[in-house]
C-alpha positions in Angstrom: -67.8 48.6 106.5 -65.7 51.9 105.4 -62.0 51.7 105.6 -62.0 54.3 108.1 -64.7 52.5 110.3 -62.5 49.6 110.1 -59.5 50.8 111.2 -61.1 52.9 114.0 -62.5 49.3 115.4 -58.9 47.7 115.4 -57.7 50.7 116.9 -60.7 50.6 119.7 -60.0 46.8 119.8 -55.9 47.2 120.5 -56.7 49.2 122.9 -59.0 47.5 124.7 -56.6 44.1 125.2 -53.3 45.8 126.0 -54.9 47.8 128.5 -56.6 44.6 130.1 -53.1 42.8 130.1 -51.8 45.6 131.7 -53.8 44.4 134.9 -52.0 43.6 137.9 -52.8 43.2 141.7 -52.7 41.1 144.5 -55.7 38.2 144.0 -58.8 39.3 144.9 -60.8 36.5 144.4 -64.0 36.0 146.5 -64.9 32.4 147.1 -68.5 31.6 146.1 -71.1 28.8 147.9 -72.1 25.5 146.0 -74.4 22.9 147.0 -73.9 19.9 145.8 -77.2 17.3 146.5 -76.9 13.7 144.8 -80.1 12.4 144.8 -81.7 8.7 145.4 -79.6 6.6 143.0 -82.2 3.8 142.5 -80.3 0.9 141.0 -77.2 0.6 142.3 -75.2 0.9 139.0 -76.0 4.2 139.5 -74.9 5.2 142.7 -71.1 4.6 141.6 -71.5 7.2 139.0 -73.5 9.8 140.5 -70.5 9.8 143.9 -68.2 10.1 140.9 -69.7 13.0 140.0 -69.9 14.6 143.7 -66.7 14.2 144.2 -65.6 15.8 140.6 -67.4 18.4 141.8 -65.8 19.1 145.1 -62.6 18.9 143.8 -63.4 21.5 141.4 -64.8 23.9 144.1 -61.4 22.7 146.2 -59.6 24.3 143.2 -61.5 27.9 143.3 -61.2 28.0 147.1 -65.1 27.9 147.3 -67.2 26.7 150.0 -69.2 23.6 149.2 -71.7 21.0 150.8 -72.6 17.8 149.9 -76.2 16.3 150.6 -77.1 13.0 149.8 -73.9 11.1 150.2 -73.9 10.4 153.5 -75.8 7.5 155.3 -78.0 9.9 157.8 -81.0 11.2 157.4 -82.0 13.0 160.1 -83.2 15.3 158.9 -84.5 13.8 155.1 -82.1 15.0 152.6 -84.7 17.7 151.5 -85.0 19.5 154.8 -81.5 19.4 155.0 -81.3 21.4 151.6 -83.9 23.8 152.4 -82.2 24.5 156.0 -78.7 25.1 154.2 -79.8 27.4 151.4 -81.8 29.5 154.7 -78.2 29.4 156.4 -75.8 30.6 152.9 -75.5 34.5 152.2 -78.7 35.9 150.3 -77.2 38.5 149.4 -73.8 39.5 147.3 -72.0 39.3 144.1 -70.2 35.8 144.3 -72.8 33.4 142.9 -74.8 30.5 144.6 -74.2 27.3 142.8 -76.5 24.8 143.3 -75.9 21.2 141.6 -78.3 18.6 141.2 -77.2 15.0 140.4 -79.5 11.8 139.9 -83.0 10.7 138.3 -85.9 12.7 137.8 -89.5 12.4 137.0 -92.9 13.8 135.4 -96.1 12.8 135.2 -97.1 15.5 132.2 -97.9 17.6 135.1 -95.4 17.9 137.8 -91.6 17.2 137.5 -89.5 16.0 140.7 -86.3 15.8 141.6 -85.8 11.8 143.5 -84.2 12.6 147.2 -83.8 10.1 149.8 -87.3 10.6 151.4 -89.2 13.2 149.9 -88.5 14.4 146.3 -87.7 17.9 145.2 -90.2 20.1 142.8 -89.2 22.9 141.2 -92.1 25.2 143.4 -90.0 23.8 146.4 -86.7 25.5 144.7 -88.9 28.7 143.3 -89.9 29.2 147.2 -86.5 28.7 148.9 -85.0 31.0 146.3 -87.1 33.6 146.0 -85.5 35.7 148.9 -82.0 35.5 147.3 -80.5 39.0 146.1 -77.1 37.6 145.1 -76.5 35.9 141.4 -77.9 32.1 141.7 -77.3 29.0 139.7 -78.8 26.2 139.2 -77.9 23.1 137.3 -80.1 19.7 137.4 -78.5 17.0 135.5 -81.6 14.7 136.0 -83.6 13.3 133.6 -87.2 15.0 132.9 -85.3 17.9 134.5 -87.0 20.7 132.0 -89.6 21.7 133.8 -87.4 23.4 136.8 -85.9 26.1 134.0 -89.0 28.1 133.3 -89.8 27.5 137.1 -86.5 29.1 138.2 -85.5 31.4 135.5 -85.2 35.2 136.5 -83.0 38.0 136.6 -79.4 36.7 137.8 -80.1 32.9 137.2 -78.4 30.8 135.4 -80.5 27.4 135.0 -79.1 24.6 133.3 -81.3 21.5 133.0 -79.9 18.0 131.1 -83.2 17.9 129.6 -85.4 20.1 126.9 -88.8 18.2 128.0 -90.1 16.7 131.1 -91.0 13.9 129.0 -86.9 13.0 127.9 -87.6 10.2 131.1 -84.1 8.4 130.6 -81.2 8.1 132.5 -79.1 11.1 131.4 -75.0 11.3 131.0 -74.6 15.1 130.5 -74.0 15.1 134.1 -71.1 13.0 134.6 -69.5 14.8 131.2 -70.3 18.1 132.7 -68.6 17.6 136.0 -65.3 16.4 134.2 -65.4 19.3 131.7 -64.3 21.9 134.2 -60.7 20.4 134.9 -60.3 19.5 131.3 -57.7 21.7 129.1 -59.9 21.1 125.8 -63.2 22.9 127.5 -61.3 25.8 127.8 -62.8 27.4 123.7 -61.4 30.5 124.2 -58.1 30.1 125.7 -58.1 32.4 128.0 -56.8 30.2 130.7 -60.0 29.4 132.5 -63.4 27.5 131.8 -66.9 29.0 131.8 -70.0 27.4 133.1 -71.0 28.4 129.1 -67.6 26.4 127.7 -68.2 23.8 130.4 -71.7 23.2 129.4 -70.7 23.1 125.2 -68.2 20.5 126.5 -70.5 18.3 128.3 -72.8 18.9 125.3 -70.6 17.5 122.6 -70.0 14.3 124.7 -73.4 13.9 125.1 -74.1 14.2 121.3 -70.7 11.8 120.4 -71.8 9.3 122.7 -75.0 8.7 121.2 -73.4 8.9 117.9 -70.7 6.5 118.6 -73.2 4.0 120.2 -75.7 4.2 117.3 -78.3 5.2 119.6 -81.6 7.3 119.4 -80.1 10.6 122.1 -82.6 10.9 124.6 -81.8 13.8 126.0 -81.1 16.9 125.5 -79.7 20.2 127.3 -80.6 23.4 127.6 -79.4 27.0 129.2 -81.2 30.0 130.2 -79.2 33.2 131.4 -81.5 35.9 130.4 -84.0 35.2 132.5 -86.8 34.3 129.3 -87.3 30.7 130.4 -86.7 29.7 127.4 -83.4 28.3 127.1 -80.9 27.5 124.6 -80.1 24.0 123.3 -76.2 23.5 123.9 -75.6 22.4 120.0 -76.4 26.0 118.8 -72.9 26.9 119.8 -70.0 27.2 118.0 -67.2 27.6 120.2 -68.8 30.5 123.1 -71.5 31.8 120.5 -74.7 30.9 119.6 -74.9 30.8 115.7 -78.5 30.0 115.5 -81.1 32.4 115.9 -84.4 32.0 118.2 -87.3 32.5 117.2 -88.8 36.9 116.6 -88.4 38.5 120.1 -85.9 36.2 121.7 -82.2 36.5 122.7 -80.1 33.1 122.8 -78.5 32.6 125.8 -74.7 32.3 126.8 -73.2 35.5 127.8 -73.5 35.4 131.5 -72.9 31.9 131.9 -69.6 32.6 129.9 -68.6 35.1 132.4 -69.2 32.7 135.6 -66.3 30.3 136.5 -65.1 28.2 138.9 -61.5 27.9 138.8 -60.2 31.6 137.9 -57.2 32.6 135.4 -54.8 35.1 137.6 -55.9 37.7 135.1 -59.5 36.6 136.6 -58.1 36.3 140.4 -56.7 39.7 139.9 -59.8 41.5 140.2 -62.2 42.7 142.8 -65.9 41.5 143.1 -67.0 44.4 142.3 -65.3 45.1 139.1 -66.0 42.2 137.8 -69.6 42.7 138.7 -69.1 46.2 136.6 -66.8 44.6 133.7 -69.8 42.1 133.2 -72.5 44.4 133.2 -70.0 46.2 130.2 -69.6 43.1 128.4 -73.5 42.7 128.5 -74.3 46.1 127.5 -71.9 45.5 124.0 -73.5 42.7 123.5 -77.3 44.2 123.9 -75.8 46.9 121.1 -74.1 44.1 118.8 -77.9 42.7 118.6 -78.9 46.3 117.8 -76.4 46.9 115.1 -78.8 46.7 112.6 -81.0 49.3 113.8 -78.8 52.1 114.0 -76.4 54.3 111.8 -73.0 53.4 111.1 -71.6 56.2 113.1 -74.2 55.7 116.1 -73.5 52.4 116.3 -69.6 53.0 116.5 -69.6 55.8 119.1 -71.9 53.6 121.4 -69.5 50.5 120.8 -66.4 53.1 121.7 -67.9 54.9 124.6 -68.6 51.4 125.8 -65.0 50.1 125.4 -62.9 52.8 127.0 -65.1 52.4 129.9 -64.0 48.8 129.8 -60.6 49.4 129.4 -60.4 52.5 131.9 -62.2 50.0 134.7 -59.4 47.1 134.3 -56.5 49.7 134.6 -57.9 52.2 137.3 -55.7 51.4 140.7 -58.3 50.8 142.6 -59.9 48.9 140.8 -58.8 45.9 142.7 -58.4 44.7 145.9 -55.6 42.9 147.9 -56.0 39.7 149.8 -55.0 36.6 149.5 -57.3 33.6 147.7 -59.5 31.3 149.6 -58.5 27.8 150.4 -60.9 25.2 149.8 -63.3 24.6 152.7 -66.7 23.1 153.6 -69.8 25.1 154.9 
């Protein structure tokens, strides 16, 4: 790169982060809506573990101020345990820019055809999820920490989803442990790669990823398992060990995009910076962020000074959106609470 060009994109850079610092309102946060469905534990040495994991989970939605739901813990029934989820996710906003969270913890199964989800009663496919779904207009994510959990990503993947499965094949058939790391890696200071004061469903996943990897490394055993994450809608997803801190440094294969970005910009338990601002722009700031990062893949394609006026036009947009008045709303955060 040119001297000049250089010093142009530390300028364009300086700019861009005291600007964003410079950010300062009332919070604004706007809770968002997780489901949280533990599934038939089987053997009982399981059942500790997976409540474990419920209630790491509702402790971390307690901490955002987000609605949440638990199916599955409870002793009733009435109705089976997947009725119950299909009624709730008819009953939850379809519409919006707070995400849907939807959190799946406990076995899973294929028979190289079909892959289900075990419920108390009848199980859970992922044609059952594609249906109940389909009507939702708001971003959605999914995350099944069962084992042969694959086969729901391609099923679910789509324009603002986020799927996360504990599996890269339905036939990885053993009882996973990314789940349990996963739900302690949001409340844990080392998760947070970036240090910006706040952990991404991207960070929280790497996290959960490594323990995964050291356990099976630490044990001496064969892994049997492992994750994957799609946010570009490909169906394709993106093993978890292709990251290096919040990037992917591995290429897929001609014609595909890793995946990461949007799952770095969802989060559960907001920085103030990230409380500051209004649904809406951070619903623009991450469209932003997505369009620089569509152009940093294009880099090679264009001229020097193309490429640079894009990036720039681009950045100032950025940074005149985080210091615009208006550009957040007042109100006070949402206390924890259950749907």
């Amino acid at each position: 790169m040119e001297r000049a060009a250089m010093r142009r994109w530390a300028w364009m850079m300086s700019c861009v982060l005291v600007l964003a610092f410079r950010v300062c309102a009332l919070p604004a946060w706007e809770p968002s809506d997780l489901v949280l469905v533990m599934g038939a534990p089987g053997e009982s040495e399981y059942e500790a573990d997976y409540i474990r994991q419920i209630e790491q989970w509702a402790a971390v939605a307690e901490a955002g101020g987000h609605r949440y739901v638990r199916i599955g813990v409870d002793a009733e029934l009435d109705p089976p345990d997947r009725d119950r989820l299909r009624q709730i996710l008819a009953s939850v906003p379809m519409a919006g820019t707070t995400p849907l969270w939807l959190v799946l913890v406990g076995h899973g199964t294929f028979d190289g055809k079909d892959a289900r989800f075990n419920l108390r009663g009848p199980d859970l496919t992922p044609l059952d999820l594609a249906e109940w779904l389909e009507p939702f207009q708001r971003p959605v994510v999914v995350i099944n920490t069962a084992s042969a959990s694959a086969p729901f990503l391609p099923a679910l993947s789509g324009p603002e989803r986020v799927i996360v499965t504990a599996t890269r094949s339905g036939f990885e058939q053993n009882a996973t442990r990314f789940g349990r790391y996963l739900a302690a890696a949001w409340l844990a200071d080392d998760s947070d790669l970036d240090r910006d004061g706040q952990v991404s469903l991207l960070e929280a996943c790497v996290a959960a990823g490594r323990g995964v990897a050291e356990f099976y490394q630490s044990a001496g055993r064969l892994r049997t398992e492992h994750a994957l994450l799609d946010d570009n809608g490909d169906g394709l997803g993106t093993p978890l060990d292709w990251f290096r801190g919040v990037r992917a440094i591995k290429e897929p294969r001609a014609g595909a995009v890793a995946d990461g970005l949007r799952a770095h910009q969802l989060v559960l338990v907001p920085s103030a910076a990230e409380r500051a601002l209004s649904a809406e722009v951070r619903a623009r700031r991450d469209a932003l962020e997505r369009s620089i990062e569509a152009l940093r893949q294009r880099k090679s394609s264009l001229a020097e000074e193309e490429y640079y006026g894009a990036l720039e036009r681009l950045l100032l947009e950025l940074a005149r959106l985080l210091v615009t008045p208006d550009a957040t709303a007042s109100g006070s955060a949402a206390a924890g609470s259950t749907m």
